[in-house]
C-alpha positions in Angstrom: -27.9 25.9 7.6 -28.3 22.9 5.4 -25.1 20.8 4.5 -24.6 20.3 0.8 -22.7 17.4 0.1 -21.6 18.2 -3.1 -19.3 20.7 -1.6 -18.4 19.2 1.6 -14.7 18.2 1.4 -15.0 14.9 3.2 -17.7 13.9 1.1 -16.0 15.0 -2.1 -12.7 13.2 -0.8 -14.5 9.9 0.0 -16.4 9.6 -3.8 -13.0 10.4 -5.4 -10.8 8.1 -3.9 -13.7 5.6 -4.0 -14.2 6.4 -7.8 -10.6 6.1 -8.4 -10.5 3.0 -6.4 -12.7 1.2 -8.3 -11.4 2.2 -11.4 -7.9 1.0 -10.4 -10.0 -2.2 -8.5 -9.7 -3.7 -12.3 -6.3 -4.3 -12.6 -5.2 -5.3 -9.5 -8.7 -7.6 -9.4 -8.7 -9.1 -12.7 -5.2 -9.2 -14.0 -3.7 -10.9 -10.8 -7.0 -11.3 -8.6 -6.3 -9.3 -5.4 -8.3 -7.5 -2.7 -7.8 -4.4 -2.3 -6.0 -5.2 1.1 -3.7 -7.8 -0.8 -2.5 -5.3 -3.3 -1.8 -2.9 -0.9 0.2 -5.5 1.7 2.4 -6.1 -1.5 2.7 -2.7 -2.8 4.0 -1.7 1.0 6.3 -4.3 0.9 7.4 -3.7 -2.7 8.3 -0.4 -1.6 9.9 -1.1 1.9 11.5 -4.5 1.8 10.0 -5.3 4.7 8.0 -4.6 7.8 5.8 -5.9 10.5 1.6 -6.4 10.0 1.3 -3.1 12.5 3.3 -0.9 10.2 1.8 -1.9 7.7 -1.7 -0.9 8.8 0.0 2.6 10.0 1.4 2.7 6.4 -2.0 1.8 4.4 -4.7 2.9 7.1 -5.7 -0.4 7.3 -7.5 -2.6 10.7 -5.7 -4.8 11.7 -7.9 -8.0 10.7 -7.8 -6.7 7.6 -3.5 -7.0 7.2 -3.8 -10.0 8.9 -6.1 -11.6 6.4 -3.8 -10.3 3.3 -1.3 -11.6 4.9 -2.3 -14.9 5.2 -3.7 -15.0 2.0 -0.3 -13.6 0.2 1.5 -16.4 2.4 -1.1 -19.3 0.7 -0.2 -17.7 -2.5 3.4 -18.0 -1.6 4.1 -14.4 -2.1 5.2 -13.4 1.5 7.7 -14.9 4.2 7.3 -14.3 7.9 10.2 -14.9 10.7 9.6 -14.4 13.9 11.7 -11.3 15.7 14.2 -12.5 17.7 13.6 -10.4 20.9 9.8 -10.5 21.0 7.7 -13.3 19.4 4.7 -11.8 19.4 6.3 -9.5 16.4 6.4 -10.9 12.7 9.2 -9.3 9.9 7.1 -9.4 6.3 8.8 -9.9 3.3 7.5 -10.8 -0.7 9.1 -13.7 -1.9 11.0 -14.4 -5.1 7.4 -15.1 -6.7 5.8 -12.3 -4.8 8.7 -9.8 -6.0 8.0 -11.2 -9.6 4.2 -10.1 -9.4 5.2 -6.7 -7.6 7.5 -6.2 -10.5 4.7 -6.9 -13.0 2.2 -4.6 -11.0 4.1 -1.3 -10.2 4.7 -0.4 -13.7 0.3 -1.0 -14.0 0.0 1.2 -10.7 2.0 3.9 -12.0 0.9 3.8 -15.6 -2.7 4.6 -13.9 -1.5 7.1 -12.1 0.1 8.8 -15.2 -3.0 8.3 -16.9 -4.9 10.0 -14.2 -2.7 13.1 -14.2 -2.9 13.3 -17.8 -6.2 14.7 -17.3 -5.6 17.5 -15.3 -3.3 20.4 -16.7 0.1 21.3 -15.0 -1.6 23.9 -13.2 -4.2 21.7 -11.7 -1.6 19.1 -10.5 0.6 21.3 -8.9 -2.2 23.1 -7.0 -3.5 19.1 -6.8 -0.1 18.0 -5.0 -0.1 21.0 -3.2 -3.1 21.1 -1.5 -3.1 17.2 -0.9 0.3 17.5 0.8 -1.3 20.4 2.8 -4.5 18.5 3.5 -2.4 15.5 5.2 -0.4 18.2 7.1 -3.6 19.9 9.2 -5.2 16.2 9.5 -1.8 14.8 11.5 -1.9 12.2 7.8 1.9 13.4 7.0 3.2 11.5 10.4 1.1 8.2 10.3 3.7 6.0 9.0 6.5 4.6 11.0 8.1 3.0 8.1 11.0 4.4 5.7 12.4 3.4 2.6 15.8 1.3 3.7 17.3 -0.6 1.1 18.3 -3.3 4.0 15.7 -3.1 6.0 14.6 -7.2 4.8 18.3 -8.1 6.2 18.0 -6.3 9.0 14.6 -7.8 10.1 16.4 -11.5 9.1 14.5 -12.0 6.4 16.3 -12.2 3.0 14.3 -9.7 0.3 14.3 -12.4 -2.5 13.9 -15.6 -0.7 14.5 -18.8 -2.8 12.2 -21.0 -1.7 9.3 -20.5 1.0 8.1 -23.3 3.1 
C-alpha cells in the first residue's frame, strides 16, 4: 500500500492550519509585530484574564520555552504583569496590562474579522459539517480535554493580579 499524502488527514490538517497560519501570520506580524507565540500568549489572556505559563501552553499547545520566551517578550513590551502565587513561588499569575489590553482590544476584532472572512468561503452546509467534524476530530484525539483553563470573569483578582493594571514596573 502506498500512502498518498494528499488524502492523509494529518497531512491535510497540517498544510491547512499552516496555510491559514501564514495567511493570518500578516496581521498579527506586521500590524503589531508578534510571533506567533506572542499573539497567542495575549489572545489566551485576552480571553481568560489570567493564568499561569503552564496553562497557557495546555491552552495553546505550546512547549514550554516557547511561553516562556512570549512571555518575557510581552513583559519588555510592557503588555503583561506577573505576581508570584502566594502559596508556591515557583508559580507565576499572567495578566495583560492596561497597554497590553489596549492592543488585545485592537487585535480581536482583526482575529475575528479573518475568521469571518474564512467562513465566507465555505457555504452553510460546509461549515456546519466543518464545525462538526472538527468538534468530533478533537473528541477521538483527547484535544476537547487539553485545557485546564475557563473563562472567569475574576479569575485576574483571584490570582492577585488586577486585569487592567495602571502602571507596570
Amino acid at each position: 500500500m502506498k500512502l498518498k499524502l494528499e488524502s492523509f488527514l494529518p497531512y491535510r490538517l497540517n498544510r491547512a492550519a499552516a496555510v491559514a497560519s501564514r495567511q493570518f501570520s500578516a496581521i498579527y506580524r506586521n500590524e503589531f509585530s508578534l510571533t506567533v507565540p506572542e499573539w497567542r500568549t495575549l489572545a489566551t489572556l485576552g480571553q481568560f484574564g489570567a493564568a499561569t505559563a503552564k496553562e497557557i501552553g495546555e491552552h495553546s499547545a505550546m512547549h514550554k520555552t516557547k511561553v516562556s520566551r512570549a512571555v518575557a517578550s510581552l513583559q519588555r513590551r510592557r503588555w503583561l504583569v506577573r505576581r508570584t502565587d502566594d502559596l508556591d513561588r515557583r508559580i507565576e499569575h499572567l495578566a495583560l496590562s492596561a497597554a497590553g489590553e489596549a492592543a488585545y482590544r485592537k487585535l480581536a476584532p482583526k482575529m475575528l474579522a479573518f475568521e469571518d472572512a474564512l467562513f465566507d468561503k465555505l457555504d452553510p452546509e460546509e461549515l456546519a459539517a466543518l464545525t462538526k467534524g472538527l468538534a468530533a476530530l478533537e473528541r477521538a484525539l483527547g484535544a476537547d480535554r487539553a485545557s485546564t483553563l475557563t473563562a472567569q470573569p475574576d479569575r485576574a483578582a483571584a490570582a492577585g493580579l488586577d486585569a487592567r493594571p495602571r502602571r507596570v514596573a
